[in-house]
C-alpha positions in Angstrom: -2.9 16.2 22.2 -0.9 16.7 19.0 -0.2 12.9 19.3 -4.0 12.1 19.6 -5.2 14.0 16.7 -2.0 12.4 14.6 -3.3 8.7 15.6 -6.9 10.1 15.0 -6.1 11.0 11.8 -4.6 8.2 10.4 -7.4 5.4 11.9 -10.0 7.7 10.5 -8.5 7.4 6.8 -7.2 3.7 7.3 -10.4 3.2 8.4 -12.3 4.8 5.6 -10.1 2.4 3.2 -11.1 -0.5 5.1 -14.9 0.3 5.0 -14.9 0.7 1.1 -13.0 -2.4 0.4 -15.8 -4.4 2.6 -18.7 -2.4 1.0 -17.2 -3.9 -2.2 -16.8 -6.9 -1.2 -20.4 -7.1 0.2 -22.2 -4.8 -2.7 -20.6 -6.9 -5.8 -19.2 -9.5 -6.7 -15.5 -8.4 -7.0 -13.4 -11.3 -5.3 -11.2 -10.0 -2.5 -7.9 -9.9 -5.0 -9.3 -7.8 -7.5 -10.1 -5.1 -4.7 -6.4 -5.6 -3.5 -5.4 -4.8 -7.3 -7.8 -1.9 -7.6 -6.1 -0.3 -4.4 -2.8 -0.7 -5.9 -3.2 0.4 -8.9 -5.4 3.6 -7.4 -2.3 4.3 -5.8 -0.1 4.5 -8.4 -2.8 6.5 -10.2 -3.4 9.1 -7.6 0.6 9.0 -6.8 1.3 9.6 -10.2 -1.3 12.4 -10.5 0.0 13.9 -7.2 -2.7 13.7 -5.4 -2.1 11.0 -2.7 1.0 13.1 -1.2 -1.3 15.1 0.7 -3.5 12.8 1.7 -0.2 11.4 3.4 0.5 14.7 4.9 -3.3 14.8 6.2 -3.7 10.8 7.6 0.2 9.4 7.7 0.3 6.1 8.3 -3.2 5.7 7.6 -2.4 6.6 4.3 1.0 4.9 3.8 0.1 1.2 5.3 -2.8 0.3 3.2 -2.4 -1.4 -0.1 -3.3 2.2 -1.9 -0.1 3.5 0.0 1.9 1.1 -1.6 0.8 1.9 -5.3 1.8 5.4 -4.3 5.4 4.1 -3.6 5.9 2.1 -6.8 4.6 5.3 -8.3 7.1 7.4 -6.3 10.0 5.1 -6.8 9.3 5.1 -10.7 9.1 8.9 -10.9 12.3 9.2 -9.0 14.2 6.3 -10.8 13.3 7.5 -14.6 14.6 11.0 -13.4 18.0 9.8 -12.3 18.6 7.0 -14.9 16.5 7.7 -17.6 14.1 5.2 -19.1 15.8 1.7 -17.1 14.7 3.8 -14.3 11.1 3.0 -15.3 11.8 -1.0 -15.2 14.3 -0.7 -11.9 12.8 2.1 -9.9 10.1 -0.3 -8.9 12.2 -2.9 -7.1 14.6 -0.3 -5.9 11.8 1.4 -3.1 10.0 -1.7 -2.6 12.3 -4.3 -1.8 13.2 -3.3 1.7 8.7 -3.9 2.5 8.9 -7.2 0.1 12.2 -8.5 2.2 10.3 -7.9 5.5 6.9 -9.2 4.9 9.4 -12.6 3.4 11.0 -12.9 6.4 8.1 -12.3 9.0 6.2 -14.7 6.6 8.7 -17.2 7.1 9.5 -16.8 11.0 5.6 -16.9 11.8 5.6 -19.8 9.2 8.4 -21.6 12.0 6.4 -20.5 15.5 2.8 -21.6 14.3 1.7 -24.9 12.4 -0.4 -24.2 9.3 -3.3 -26.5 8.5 -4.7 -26.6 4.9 -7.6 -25.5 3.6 -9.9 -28.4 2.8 
Protein backbone atom coordinates (compact mmCIF):
# COMPACT_ATOMS: atom_id res chain seq x y z
CA UNK A 1 0.00 0.00 0.00
CA UNK A 2 2.93 2.20 0.86
CA UNK A 3 4.02 1.61 -2.80
CA UNK A 4 0.56 2.85 -4.12
CA UNK A 5 0.38 6.04 -2.23
CA UNK A 6 4.32 6.63 -3.27
CA UNK A 7 3.32 6.21 -7.17
CA UNK A 8 0.06 8.21 -6.29
CA UNK A 9 1.87 10.87 -5.08
CA UNK A 10 4.15 11.49 -7.55
CA UNK A 11 1.44 11.21 -10.79
CA UNK A 12 -0.71 13.55 -8.81
CA UNK A 13 2.10 16.32 -8.74
CA UNK A 14 3.64 15.33 -12.26
CA UNK A 15 0.41 15.55 -13.20
CA UNK A 16 -0.42 18.93 -11.80
CA UNK A 17 2.80 20.22 -13.70
CA UNK A 18 1.57 18.86 -16.83
CA UNK A 19 -1.97 20.47 -16.54
CA UNK A 20 -0.46 24.06 -15.99
CA UNK A 21 1.98 23.89 -18.74
CA UNK A 22 -1.10 22.95 -21.23
CA UNK A 23 -3.42 25.57 -19.50
CA UNK A 24 -0.60 27.94 -20.62
CA UNK A 25 -0.20 26.83 -23.64
CA UNK A 26 -3.99 26.95 -24.39
CA UNK A 27 -4.83 30.34 -22.17
CA UNK A 28 -1.87 32.57 -23.91
CA UNK A 29 0.17 32.87 -26.24
CA UNK A 30 3.49 31.65 -24.67
CA UNK A 31 5.16 29.21 -27.31
CA UNK A 32 5.90 25.84 -25.85
CA UNK A 33 9.85 26.82 -25.15
CA UNK A 34 9.24 29.68 -23.17
CA UNK A 35 6.97 27.48 -20.75
CA UNK A 36 9.94 24.96 -20.81
CA UNK A 37 12.27 27.99 -19.68
CA UNK A 38 9.73 29.27 -17.14
CA UNK A 39 9.83 25.63 -15.44
CA UNK A 40 13.41 25.75 -15.29
CA UNK A 41 14.07 28.70 -14.10
CA UNK A 42 11.09 28.19 -11.37
CA UNK A 43 13.11 25.48 -10.28
CA UNK A 44 16.15 27.02 -9.69
CA UNK A 45 14.08 29.77 -8.02
CA UNK A 46 12.11 27.61 -5.59
CA UNK A 47 15.51 25.31 -5.16
CA UNK A 48 17.38 28.15 -4.38
CA UNK A 49 14.72 29.44 -1.94
CA UNK A 50 14.38 26.00 -0.43
CA UNK A 51 11.22 25.33 -1.14
CA UNK A 52 11.13 22.59 -3.82
CA UNK A 53 13.08 20.07 -1.34
CA UNK A 54 9.96 19.17 0.18
CA UNK A 55 7.95 19.11 -2.49
CA UNK A 56 10.48 16.23 -3.48
CA UNK A 57 9.99 14.62 -0.21
CA UNK A 58 6.06 14.91 -0.63
CA UNK A 59 5.67 13.75 -4.73
CA UNK A 60 9.40 12.11 -5.57
CA UNK A 61 9.79 11.51 -8.92
CA UNK A 62 6.98 13.54 -9.77
CA UNK A 63 8.77 16.29 -8.56
CA UNK A 64 12.38 15.40 -9.74
CA UNK A 65 11.49 14.31 -13.63
CA UNK A 66 9.79 17.38 -14.79
CA UNK A 67 11.68 20.26 -16.23
CA UNK A 68 11.07 22.28 -12.70
CA UNK A 69 13.04 19.33 -11.10
CA UNK A 70 15.83 19.98 -13.12
CA UNK A 71 16.09 23.76 -12.34
CA UNK A 72 16.16 22.53 -8.72
CA UNK A 73 19.32 20.43 -9.61
CA UNK A 74 21.33 23.17 -11.29
CA UNK A 75 20.29 25.10 -8.26
CA UNK A 76 21.43 22.29 -5.97
CA UNK A 77 24.56 21.58 -7.80
CA UNK A 78 25.47 25.50 -7.72
CA UNK A 79 24.85 25.79 -3.96
CA UNK A 80 26.96 22.78 -3.29
CA UNK A 81 29.82 23.64 -5.85
CA UNK A 82 30.32 27.48 -4.55
CA UNK A 83 30.47 25.92 -0.97
CA UNK A 84 33.30 23.55 -1.72
CA UNK A 85 35.28 25.71 -4.36
CA UNK A 86 34.29 29.01 -3.80
CA UNK A 87 33.06 31.36 -6.47
CA UNK A 88 34.40 28.77 -9.78
CA UNK A 89 31.96 26.62 -8.04
CA UNK A 90 29.23 29.01 -9.25
CA UNK A 91 30.38 28.57 -13.12
CA UNK A 92 31.34 24.57 -12.69
CA UNK A 93 28.76 23.35 -10.22
CA UNK A 94 26.31 23.45 -13.04
CA UNK A 95 27.88 20.91 -15.40
CA UNK A 96 29.19 18.92 -12.59
CA UNK A 97 25.30 17.48 -11.40
CA UNK A 98 23.99 17.71 -14.76
CA UNK A 99 26.15 16.02 -17.02
CA UNK A 100 25.42 12.53 -16.11
CA UNK A 101 21.18 13.50 -17.28
CA UNK A 102 22.69 15.58 -20.43
CA UNK A 103 25.11 12.40 -21.39
CA UNK A 104 22.00 10.08 -21.24
CA UNK A 105 19.37 11.90 -22.97
CA UNK A 106 22.72 12.34 -25.92
CA UNK A 107 23.03 8.92 -26.10
CA UNK A 108 19.32 7.67 -26.09
CA UNK A 109 18.83 10.61 -28.57
CA UNK A 110 21.25 9.19 -30.73
CA UNK A 111 20.45 5.27 -30.41
CA UNK A 112 16.64 6.04 -31.11
CA UNK A 113 18.01 8.43 -33.85
CA UNK A 114 19.78 4.74 -35.37
CA UNK A 115 16.44 2.28 -34.69
CA UNK A 116 13.71 4.80 -36.22
CA UNK A 117 13.99 6.91 -39.55
CA UNK A 118 13.18 10.64 -39.02
CA UNK A 119 11.19 12.51 -41.66
CA UNK A 120 11.38 16.38 -41.78
CA UNK A 121 9.06 18.67 -40.99
CA UNK A 122 7.65 20.27 -44.09
Amino acid sequence: MEIFIACLRAFLVGGAFCVVAQILIDKTNLTPARILVIYVVAGVILGAAGLYKPLIDFAGAGATTPLTGFGYLISKGVREAVDEKGLLGALTGVLTTTSGGIAAALVFGYLTCLVFKGKPKV
